[in-house]
N, C-alpha and C positions, 0 to 999 in steps of 0.2 A: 793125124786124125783119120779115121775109117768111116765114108757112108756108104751103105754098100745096099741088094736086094738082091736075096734070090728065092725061084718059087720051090715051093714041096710037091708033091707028088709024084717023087721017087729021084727027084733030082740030087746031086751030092752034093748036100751041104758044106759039108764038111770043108769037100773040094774048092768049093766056091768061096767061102766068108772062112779065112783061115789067122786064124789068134796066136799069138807064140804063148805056149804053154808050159814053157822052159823055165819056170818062177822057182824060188826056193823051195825044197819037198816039205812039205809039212802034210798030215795028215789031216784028214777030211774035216773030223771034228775038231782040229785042231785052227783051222782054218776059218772053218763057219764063226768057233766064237771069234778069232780076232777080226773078221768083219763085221760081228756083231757089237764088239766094240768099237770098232772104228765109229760106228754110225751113229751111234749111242754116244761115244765122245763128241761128234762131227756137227750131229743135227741140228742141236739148238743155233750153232751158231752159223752154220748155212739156213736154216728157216731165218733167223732175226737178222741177220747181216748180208746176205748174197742176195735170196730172190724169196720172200712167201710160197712160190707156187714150185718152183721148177729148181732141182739140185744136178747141174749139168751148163755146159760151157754155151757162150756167146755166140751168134754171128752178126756184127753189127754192122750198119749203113755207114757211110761217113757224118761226124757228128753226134752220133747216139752215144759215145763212151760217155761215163760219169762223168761231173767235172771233180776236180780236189777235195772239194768239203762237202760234194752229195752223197748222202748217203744210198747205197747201194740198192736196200729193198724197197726205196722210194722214188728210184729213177724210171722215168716213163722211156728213158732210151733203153736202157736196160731188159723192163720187160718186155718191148718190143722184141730186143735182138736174142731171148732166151725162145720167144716162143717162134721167132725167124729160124729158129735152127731145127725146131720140133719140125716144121714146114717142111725144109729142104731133107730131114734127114724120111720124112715116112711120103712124101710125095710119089715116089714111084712103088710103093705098094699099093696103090688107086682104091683107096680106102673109101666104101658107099657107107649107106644110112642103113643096109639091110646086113652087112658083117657084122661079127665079132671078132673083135680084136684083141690079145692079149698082150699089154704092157710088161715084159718080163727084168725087174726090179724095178718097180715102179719109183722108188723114193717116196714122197711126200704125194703122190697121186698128182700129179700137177698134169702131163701130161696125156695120163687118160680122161681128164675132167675136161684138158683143150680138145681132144678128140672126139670126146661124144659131144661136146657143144657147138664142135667147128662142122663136124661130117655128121650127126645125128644118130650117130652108130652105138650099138655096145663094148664097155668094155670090163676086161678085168683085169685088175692090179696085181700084179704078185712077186714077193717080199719076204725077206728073213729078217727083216726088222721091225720088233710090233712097237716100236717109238713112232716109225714113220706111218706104217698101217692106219693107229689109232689117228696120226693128224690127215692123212689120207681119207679114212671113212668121214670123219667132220667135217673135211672139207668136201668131200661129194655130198655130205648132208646140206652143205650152208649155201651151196651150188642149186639144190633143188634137182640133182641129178641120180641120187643114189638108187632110183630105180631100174638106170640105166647104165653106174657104174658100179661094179662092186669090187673086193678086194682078197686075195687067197695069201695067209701064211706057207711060204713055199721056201726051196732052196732052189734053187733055179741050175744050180750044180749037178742036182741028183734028180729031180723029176719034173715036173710040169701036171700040175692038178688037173686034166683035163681026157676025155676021152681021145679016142684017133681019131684022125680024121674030121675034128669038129671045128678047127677055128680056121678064119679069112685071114689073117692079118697077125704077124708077130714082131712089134717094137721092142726094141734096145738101147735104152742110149747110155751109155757111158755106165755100164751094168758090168758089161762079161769079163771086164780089167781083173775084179774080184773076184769071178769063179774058181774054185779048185779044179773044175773039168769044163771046160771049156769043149770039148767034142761030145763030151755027154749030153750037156745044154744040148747043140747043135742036133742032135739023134734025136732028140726029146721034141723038140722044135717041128724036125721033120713027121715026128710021128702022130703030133698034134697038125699040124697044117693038114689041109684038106686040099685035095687034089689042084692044082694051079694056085694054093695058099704061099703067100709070101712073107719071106724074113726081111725089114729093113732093119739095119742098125748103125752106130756112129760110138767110136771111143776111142781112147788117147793111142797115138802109135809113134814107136820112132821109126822115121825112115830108113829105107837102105841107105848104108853107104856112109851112114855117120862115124867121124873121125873119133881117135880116142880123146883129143881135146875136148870136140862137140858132146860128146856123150858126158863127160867130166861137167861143161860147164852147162849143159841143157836138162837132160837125164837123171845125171845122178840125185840133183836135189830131189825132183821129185819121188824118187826111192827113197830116198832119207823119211822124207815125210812121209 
């Protein structure tokens, strides 16, 4: 797993938050839809069975795991340790009440809705999924926050709906797995960040050094899926 922060205004992204991009070739479009599918298969049963708010991994205290027969969207240990990881992953980009922030694959907006109600700040969601979008805007509606979060149909691959130079603050969590471009994001990123504007982000990684067994019995399942 990757948390990592680094700032824009001319610094090398790239250099800094570095993703392996070595994934099977497929073509751009080719790719958008089968993430578009994936999400589309995925969502319903990550909104009704994982968490309501948040589509992204745990960190949890001793004791917070579910027990056997709790059910998952209903564990108060759970949402705690979903939105404990939001904490530790955007913490050192020193996010105030007077940024803007961009959520870049927001999911289900869960994370931008903890953001502007935790730090008072702006944000914006943005997404190549309008499954997740439309349960994103409702729920910034039912939040009482939509004037404070909104949400952008974007590819997060290919651009970033935003001018240069304009945003404080650019969140990722467990988004850029999925990108076709992964250095394009990152360029995109830099071009939007405003002078001393920062990237945090957090998503699945295997370490160095992992054995052909480990990789067999760790790895590969999750490529399967």
């Amino acid at each position: 797993m990757l948390a990592s922060v680094a700032e824009g205004g001319g610094s090398d992204l790239h250099g800094i938050l570095t993703i392996n991009n070595e994934s099977r070739k497929v073509s751009t479009s080719e790719h958008e839809r089968v993430v578009k599918h994936h999400y589309d298969s995925m969502t319903e049963g990550f909104y009704l069975q994982w968490n309501p708010d948040h589509i992204h991994l745990r960190l949890f205290e001793p004791g917070e795991c579910p027990g056997p027969d709790e059910m998952l969207r209903d564990s108060a240990g759970l949402a705690r340790a979903v939105e404990r990881m939001i904490e530790v992953v955007v913490a050192p980009a020193g996010i105030e009440e007077r940024h803007h922030v961009v959520d870049a694959g927001c999911g289900v907006g869960g994370t931008a809705i903890h953001l502007a109600r935790t730090r008072g700040c702006a944000v914006t969601g943005v997404n190549l999924n309008e499954l997740q979008l439309e349960i994103a805007r409702r729920e910034a509606t039912d939040a009482g926050l939509d004037g404070r979060v909104g949400f952008e149909y974007a590819d997060c691959s290919r651009s970033l709906p935003f001018p240069d130079d304009s945003i404080d603050a650019v969140v990722n969590i467990e988004s850029a797995c999925h990108y076709s471009d992964r250095g394009r994001f990152l360029r995109e990123v830099r071009r939007i960040l405003k002078p001393g504007g920062r990237i945090a982000a957090q998503d699945w990684m295997a370490r160095d050094g992992l054995s052909a067994t480990e990789y067999d019995e760790y790895i590969q399942p999750l490529c399967e899926a």
